[in-house]
N, CA, C and O of each residue as an XYZ file, in Angstrom:
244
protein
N     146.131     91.593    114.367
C     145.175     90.539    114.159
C     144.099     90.565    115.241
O     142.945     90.335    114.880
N     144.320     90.792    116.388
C     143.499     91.211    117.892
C     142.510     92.058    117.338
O     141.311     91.795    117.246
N     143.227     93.346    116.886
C     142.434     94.229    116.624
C     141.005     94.013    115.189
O     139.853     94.439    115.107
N     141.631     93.389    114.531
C     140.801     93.097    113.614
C     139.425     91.975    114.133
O     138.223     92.062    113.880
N     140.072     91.101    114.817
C     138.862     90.194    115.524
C     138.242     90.856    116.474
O     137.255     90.127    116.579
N     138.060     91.801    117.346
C     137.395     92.479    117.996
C     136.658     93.652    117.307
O     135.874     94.281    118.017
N     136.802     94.017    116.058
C     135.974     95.204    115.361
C     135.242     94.212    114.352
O     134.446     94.771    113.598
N     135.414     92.490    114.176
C     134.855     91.523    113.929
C     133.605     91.235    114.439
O     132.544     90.902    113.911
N     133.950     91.432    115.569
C     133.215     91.054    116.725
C     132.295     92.549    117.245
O     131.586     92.315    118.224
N     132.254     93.334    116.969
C     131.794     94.437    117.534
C     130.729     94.590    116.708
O     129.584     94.836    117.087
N     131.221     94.395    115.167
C     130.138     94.255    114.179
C     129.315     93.338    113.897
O     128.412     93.480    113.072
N     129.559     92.173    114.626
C     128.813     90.733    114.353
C     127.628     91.337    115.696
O     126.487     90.888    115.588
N     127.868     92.210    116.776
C     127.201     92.421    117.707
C     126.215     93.158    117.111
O     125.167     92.697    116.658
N     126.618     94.523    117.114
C     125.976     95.492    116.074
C     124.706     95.199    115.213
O     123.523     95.538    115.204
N     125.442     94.497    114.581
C     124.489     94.057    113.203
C     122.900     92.868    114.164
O     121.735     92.761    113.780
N     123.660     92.126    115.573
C     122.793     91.219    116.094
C     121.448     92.276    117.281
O     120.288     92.098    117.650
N     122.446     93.267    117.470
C     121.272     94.540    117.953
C     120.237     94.456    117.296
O     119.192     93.879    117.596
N     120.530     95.103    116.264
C     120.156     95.383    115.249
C     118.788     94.821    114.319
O     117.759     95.279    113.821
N     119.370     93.775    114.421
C     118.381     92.239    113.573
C     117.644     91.888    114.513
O     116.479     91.610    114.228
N     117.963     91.820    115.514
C     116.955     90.531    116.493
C     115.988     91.184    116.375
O     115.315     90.922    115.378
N     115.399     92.469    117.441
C     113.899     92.992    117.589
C     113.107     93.068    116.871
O     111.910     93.102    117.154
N     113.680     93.123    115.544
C     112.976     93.086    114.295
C     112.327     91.766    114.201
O     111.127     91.852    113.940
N     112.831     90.440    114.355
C     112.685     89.563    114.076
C     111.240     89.074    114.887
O     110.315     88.402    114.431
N     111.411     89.703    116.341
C     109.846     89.254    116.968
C     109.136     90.763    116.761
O     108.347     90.944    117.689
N     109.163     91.700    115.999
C     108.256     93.168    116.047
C     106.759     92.369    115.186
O     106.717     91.391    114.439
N     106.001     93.003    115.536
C     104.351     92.450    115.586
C     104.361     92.586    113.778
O     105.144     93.276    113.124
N     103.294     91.744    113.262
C     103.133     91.768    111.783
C     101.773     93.080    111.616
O     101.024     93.732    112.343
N     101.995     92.956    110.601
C     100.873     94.124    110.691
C      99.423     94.022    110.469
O      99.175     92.982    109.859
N      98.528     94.610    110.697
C      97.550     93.989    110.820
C      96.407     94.043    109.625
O      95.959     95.010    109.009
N      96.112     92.644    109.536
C      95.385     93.211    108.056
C      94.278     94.067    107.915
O      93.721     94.494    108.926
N      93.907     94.356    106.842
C      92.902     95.683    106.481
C      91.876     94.397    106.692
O      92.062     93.183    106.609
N      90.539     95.323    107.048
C      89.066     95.144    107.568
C      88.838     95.202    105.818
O      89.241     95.936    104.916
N      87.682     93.617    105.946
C      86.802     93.580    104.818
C      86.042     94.356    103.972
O      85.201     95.046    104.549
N      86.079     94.424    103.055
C      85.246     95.676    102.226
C      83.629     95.427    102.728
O      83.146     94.370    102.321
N      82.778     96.253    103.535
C      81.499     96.344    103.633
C      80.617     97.805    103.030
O      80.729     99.009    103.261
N      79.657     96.923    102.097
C      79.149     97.683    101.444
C      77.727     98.062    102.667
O      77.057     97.244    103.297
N      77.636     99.449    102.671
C      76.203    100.279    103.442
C      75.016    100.510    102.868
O      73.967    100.822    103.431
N      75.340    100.244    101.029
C      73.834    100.437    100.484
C      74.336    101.280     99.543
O      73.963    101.170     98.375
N      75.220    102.205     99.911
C      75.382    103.747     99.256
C      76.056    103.502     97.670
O      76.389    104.517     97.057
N      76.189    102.581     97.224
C      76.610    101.908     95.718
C      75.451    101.667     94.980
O      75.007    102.223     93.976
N      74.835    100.269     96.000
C      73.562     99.872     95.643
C      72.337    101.125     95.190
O      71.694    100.926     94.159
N      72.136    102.082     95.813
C      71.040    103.176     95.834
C      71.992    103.552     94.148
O      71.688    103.106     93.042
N      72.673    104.101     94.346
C      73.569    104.840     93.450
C      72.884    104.328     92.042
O      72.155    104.930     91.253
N      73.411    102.956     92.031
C      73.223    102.020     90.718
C      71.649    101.992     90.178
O      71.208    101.994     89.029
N      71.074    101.969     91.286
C      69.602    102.253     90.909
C      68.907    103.626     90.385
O      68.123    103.892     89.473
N      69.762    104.583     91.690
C      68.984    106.095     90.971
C      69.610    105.897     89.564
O      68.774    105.849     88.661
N      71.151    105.749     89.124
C      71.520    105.898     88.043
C      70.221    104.611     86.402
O      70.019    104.783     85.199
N      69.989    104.068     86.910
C      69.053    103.054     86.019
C      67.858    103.844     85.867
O      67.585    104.103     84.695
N      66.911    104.392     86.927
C      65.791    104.929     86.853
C      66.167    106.553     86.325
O      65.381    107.500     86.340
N      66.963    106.563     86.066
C      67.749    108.043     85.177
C      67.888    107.624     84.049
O      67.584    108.421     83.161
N      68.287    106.524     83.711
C      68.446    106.242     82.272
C      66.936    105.810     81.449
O      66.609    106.048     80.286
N      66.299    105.200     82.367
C      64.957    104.952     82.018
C      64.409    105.894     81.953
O      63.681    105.943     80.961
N      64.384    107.217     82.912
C      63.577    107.870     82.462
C      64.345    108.986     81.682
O      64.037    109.989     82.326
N      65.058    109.339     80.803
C      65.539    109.503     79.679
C      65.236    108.813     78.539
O      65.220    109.407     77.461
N      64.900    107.203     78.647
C      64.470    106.620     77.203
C      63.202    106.655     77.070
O      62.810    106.434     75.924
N      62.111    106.937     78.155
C      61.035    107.395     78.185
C      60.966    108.712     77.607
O      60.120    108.958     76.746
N      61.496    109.272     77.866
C      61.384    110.946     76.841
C      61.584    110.977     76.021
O      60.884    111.528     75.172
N      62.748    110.354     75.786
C      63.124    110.194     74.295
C      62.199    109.708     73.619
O      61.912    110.309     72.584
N      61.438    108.485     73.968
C      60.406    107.873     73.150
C      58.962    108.511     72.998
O      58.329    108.413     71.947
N      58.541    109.095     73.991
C      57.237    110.020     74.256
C      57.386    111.330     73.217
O      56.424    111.971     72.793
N      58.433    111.526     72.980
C      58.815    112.772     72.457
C      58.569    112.923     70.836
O      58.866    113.971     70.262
């Protein structure tokens, strides 16, 4: 019965190693806001003045 309460106890330790550091380890840190540089914006536009000037040909044509 000794023996059983001390490998009780060895594991209640174990397992408290174990758990604690975890319990204060740092959270992680959140991801940085999405910032747009322009490089979408330009995009969206060359792509419009491409389509325009495609329905211009088409129509001139």
């Amino acid at each position: 019965m000794a023996v059983s309460k001390v490998v009780l106890m060895a594991l209640a330790v174990l397992v408290f190693v174990v758990a604690l550091p975890a319990v204060r380890a740092q959270s992680i840190a959140p991801a940085p806001a999405p910032t747009s540089d322009g490089i979408t914006i330009d995009q969206g536009i060359a792509y419009v003045l491409m389509l325009l000037a495609l329905v211009l040909t088409y129509l001139i044509h």
